[in-house]
C-alpha positions as CSV (number, residue, x, y, z in Angstrom):
1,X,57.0,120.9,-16.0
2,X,54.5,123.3,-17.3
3,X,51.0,124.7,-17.3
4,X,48.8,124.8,-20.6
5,X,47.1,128.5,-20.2
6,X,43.9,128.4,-22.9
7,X,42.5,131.8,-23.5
8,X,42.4,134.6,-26.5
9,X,43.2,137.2,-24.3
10,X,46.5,137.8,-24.0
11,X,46.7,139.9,-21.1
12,X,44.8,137.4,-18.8
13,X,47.8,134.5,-20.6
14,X,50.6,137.3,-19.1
15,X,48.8,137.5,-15.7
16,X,48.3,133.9,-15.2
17,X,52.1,133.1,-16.8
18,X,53.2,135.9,-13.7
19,X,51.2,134.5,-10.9
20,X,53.0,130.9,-12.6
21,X,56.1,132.3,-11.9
22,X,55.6,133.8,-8.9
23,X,54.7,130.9,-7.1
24,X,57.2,128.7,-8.5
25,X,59.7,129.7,-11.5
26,X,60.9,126.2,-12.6
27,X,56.9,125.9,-14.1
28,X,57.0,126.9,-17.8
29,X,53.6,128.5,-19.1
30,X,52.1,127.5,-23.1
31,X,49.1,129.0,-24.4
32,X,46.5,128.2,-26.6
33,X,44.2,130.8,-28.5
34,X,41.0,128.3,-28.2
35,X,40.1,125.2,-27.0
36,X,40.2,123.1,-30.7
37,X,44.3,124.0,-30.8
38,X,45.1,123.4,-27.3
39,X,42.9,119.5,-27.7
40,X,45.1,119.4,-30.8
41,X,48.5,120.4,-29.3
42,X,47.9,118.2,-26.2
43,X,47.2,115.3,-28.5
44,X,50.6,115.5,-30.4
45,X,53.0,116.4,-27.5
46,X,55.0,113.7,-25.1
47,X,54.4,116.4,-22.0
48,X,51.4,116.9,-20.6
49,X,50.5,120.0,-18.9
50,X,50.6,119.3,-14.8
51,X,47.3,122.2,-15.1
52,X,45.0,123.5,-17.5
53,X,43.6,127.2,-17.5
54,X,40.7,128.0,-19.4
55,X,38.4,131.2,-20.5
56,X,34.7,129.5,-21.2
57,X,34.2,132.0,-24.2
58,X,36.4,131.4,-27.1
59,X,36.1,130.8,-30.7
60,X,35.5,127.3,-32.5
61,X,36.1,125.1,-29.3
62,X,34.7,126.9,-26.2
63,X,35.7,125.9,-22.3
64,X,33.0,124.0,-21.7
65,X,33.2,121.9,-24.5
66,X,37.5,122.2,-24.0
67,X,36.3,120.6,-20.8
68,X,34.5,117.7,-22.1
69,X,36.9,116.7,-24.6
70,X,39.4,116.6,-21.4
71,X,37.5,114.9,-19.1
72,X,36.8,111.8,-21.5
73,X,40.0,111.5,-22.8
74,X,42.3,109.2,-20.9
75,X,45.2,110.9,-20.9
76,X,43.6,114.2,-19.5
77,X,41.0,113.5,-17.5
78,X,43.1,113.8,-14.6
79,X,44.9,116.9,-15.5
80,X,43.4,120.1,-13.2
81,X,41.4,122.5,-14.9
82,X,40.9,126.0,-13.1
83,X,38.2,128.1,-15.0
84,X,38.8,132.1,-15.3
85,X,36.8,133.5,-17.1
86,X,33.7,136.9,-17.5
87,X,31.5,134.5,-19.3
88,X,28.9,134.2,-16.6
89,X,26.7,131.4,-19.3
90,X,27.8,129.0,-21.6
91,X,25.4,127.5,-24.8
92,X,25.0,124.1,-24.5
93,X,23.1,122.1,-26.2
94,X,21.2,125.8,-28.0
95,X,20.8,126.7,-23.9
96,X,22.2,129.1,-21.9
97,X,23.5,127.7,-18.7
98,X,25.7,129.2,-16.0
99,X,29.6,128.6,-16.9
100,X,30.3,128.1,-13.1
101,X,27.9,125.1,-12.2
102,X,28.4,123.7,-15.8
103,X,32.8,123.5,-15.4
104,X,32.1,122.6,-12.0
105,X,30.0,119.8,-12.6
106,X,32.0,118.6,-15.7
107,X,34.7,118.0,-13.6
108,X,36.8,121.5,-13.2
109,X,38.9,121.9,-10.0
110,X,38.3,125.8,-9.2
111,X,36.4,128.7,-11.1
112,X,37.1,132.0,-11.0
113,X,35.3,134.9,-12.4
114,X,36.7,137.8,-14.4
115,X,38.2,140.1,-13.3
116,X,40.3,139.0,-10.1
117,X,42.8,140.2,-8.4
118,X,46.5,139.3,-8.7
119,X,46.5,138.1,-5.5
120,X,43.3,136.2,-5.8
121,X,44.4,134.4,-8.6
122,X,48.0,133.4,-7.0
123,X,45.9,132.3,-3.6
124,X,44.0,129.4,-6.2
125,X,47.1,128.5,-7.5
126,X,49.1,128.4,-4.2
127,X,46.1,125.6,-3.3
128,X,45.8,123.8,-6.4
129,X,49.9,123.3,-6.9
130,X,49.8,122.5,-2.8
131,X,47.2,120.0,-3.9
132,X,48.8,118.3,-6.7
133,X,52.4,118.8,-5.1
134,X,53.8,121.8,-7.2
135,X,55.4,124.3,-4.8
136,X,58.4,125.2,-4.6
């Protein structure tokens, strides 16, 4: 069982793979630099992720549109997507629109904005592995 942790930072991919592993240590962490290689690694691998993680700003395949791809696919639309990210607005469409309302309304479980605390990010998780019946 893992988690698919999509950002280009890799001290927010350390912090989430921590608050992972504090929560429950049998969950294995991947990471993806962008949202184009994680839709590609997810598309050729037998094991999906039981959550996604995703920053909104990122190079050549952003969150939102990480998002999208997800949520229309079959085989990921059910997969949990928790949002972290500073990116207060995503360009869609040439527009600016807020990245919260936007990966809310395209179908992502939980947002949370940059930066947060340790604690605050392991309280999401605690609640979304409760929810899809990943504790311990």
């Amino acid at each position: 069982m893992h988690v698919l942790i999509v950002d280009p930072d890799p001290d927010d991919v350390e912090l989430f793979c921590e608050a992972v592993l504090q929560i429950n240590p049998k969950i294995g962490c991947v990471f993806s630099q962008n949202g184009k290689v994680a839709f590609d690694l997810l598309q050729t691998t037998t094991e999906k992720p039981k959550i996604i993680f995703t920053d909104i700003d990122m190079p050549e395949m952003d969150g939102v549109e990480l998002i999208e791809c997800l949520k229309k696919h079959q085989s990921f639309k059910n997969i949990p997507i928790i949002v972290y990210t500073a990116s207060e607005f995503a360009i869609k469409l040439n527009k600016m629109v807020p990245s919260r309302e936007k990966s809310l309304e395209l179908g992502a479980s939980h947002f949370i904005s940059k930066p947060a605390t340790f604690g605050e990010i392991v309280d999401v998780l605690k609640l979304t592995f409760q929810a899809y019946g990943m504790e311990k």
